[in-house]
C-alpha angles and dihedrals in degrees: 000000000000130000123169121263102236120181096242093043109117126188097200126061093337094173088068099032110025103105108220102003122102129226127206120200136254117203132218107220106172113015128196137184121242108234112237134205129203116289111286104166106087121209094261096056105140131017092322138350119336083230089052097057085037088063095034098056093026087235114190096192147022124181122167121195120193114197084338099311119115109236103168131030121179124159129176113274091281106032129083137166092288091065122090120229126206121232106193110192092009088084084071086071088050090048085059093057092049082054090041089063100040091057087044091058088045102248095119145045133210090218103045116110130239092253101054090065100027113031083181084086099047099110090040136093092264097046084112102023106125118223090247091069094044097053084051094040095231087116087133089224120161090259152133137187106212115145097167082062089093074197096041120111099236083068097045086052097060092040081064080073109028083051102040091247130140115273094175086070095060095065105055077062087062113112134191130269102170143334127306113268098017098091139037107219107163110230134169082193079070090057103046093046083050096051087042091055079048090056106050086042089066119015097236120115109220103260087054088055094048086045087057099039083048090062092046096050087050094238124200102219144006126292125213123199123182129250141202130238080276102054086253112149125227091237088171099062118354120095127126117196142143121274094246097055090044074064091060103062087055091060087057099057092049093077112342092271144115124238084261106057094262121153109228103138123040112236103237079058093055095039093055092035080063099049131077105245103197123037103249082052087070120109109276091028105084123096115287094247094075120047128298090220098068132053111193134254133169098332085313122107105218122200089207148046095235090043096232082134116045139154148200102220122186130177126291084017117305099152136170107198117188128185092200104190091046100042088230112133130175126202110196122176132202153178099189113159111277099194096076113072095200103043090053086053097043093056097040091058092050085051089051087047081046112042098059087047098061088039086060101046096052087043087063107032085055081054092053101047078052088063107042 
């Protein structure tokens, strides 16, 4: 949900413009359109004007699918569908689905533990940490995610990348505070050893597997994703991809299943991937710190105990928002300021009034074209 604001740090098309830091592609295999349908969100979608929030939240893209069919497109005077937007903590929600289809093939296990699959991390905290824990965040590690801690280790973490260091070193430093599953502590550390016991599951490194999820979901353009000195991938936060794509992923976590109609997640994955699966996981019950509106699933945000109303949710305002049971999902981008705690939380929870709110008006706008 946080990354640092570091001053080469760019949200949009990092891989031309992020100074230091290295980008590895993403092809785009098999690319197909989205089909679109005539414009159904009016401008007054949410709690006031769509303008309004755009200003507000300083919002650099909005595109709306319905049932797979893309029914609103607005990007920030310069930008258009062709540029790639970072989404910072989101690709943790497209991480999920890697895992998702790992554990669906049978490489993985929700109940192994780190070590089994990476003994680099066998004298570490999350030497018996079972995945599980990991894809909820409630691994109990000795951690905290501060970016704004210019010493923290969250930081240090990202200036692996932003610096071509090795990430994968600062794990195995990682001790213990309490047992797996008793405790919530956000950390994008929980995300990279995840996608690491992924890895060696399945002997595919994270850009291979986009690039393989790309082809499935049929993406229009290639993604990019950073790396570290070691080729190591910030699977935790560092995917650039069109508007449109980042759309795609919400498709899929709507039922398991591609835009076109494509089975890749089984549905009891993505059912239980939007729920929260322990109590102090609900929505409302997360730190202060994070919004009131989400609880927290497996690398998903849901709005909701049952998880009809989830999101993927990255800093300075990358969101995926996805009305399962209607279809109806919602990209907004954002560069919104990240040094002002309030003011981040101030505009994330007006994204998180807003975003159910357009969802809903181009639900049922597309309902009532039906009709007519």
């Amino acid at each position: 949900m946080a990354e640092p604001g570091l001053g080469t740090l760019q949200f949009v098309n990092p891989h031309r413009r992020a100074t230091g830091w290295s980008y590895a592609a993403v092809p785009a295999a098999a690319p197909r359109p989205l089909p679109a349908g005539e414009p159904l969100v009016p401008e007054t979608a949410g709690p006031g004007s769509l303008a309004a929030f755009h200003a507000a939240t300083a919002s650099t893209s909005l595109v709306v699918l319905v049932d797979g069919v893309l029914v609103h497109e607005w990007y920030a005077e310069g930008l258009g569908p062709g540029d790639l937007f970072l989404g910072a903590s989101a690709t943790k929600s497209l991480l999920a689905h890697l895992v998702g289809t790992a554990v669906r093939s049978g490489a993985l296990g929700l109940d192994d533990v780190v070590a089994g699959h990476v003994p680099e991390l066998a004298g570490s905290g999350y030497a018996r940490v079972p995945l599980r824990a990991l894809l909820t965040m409630t691994s109990g590690v000795d951690r905290v995610e501060d970016h704004r801690d210019p010493a923290g280790p969250a930081t240090a973490l990202l200036g692996a990348f932003a610096t071509a260091g090795s990430s994968r070193t600062l794990l195995a430093r990682v001790d213990v505070r309490s047992a797996p599953g008793t405790r919530f502590e956000y950390s994008t550390a929980d995300s990279q050893v995840l996608d690491w016991a992924r890895e060696r599951a399945t002997g595919q490194p994270f850009p291979a597997a986009c690039a393989q999820l790309w082809a499935a979901l049929g993406a229009g353009a290639a993604a990019a994703v950073a790396v570290d000195g070691d080729g190591v991938a910030l699977a935790g936060g560092g995917l650039a991809a069109t508007a449109r794509d980042w759309a795609r992923i919400g498709v899929l976590q709507a039922d398991g299943t591609a835009p076109d109609g494509q089975r890749l997640l089984g549905a009891a994955w993505v059912d239980a991937a939007s729920r929260p699966s322990l109590p102090f996981l609900r929505p409302g019950r997360l730190p202060d710190t994070l919004s009131a509106h989400v609880g927290f699933g497996h690398h998903w945000w849901p709005l909701d105990d049952a998880g009809h109303r989830v999101a993927a949710d990255g800093s300075r305002g990358q969101f995926v928002y996805v009305d399962r049971p209607r279809r109806v999902v919602v990209v907004k981008t954002s560069a919104w300021p990240y040094a002002d705690p309030a003011h981040d939380r101030h505009c994330r929870d007006l994204s998180y009034r807003t975003l159910p709110a357009v969802a809903d008006a181009a639900f049922r706008a597309t309902r009532e074209r039906i009709m007519q």
